[in-house]
N, C-alpha and C positions, 0 to 999 in steps of 0.2 A: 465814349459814353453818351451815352441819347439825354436827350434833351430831360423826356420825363422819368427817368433814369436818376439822373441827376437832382431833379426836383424832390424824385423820393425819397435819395439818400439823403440831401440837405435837411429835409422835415424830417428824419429818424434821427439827424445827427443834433438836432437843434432841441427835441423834446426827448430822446435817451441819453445819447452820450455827453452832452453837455452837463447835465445836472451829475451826471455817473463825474466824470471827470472836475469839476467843484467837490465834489464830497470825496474822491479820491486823492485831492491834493490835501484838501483839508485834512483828512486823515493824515498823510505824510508828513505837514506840518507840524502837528499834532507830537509827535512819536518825539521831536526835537523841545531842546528847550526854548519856550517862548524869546523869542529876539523884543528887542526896544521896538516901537510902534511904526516909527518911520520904516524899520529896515523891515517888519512884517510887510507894511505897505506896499512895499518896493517888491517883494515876492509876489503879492499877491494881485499887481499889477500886473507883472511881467507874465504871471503865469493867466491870466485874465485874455492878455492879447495872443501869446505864445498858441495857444489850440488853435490861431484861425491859420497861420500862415501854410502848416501842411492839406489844411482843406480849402484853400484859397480855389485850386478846381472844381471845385464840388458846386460853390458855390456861386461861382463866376453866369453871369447871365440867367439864373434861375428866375428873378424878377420879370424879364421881360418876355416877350410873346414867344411861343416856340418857332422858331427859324425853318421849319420842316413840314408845319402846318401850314394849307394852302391860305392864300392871300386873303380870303375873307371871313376864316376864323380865328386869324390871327389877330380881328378888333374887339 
């Protein structure tokens, strides 16, 4: 996957699917009966970190210069 490839998926996946995926858990949540407040927490921790680990590519190196861009647009 290219460099601004990768840039674009991470900006679509940061401003769509993130908020899509919060209100989709919370929905699921929802459907169950309310748990004690720790063990909501605990869910909603878990599921907080849980969405980055399969986009950990996506997002890898996005921050910095593009690698493929010549040397002096890279600054």
């Amino acid at each position: 996957m290219t460099y601004k490839t990768r840039k674009r998926l991470s900006l679509f996946v940061l401003v769509v699917g993130l908020p899509l995926y919060v209100a989709a858990s919370m929905w699921v949540l929802s459907l169950f009966e309310r748990p004690s407040f720790f063990v909501e927490l605990l869910v909603y921790l878990a599921l907080g970190v849980l969405w980055a680990f399969p986009l950990k590519a996506v997002f890898r190196g996005v921050g910095k210069p593009d690698p493929d861009a010549p040397a002096e647009e890279r600054r």
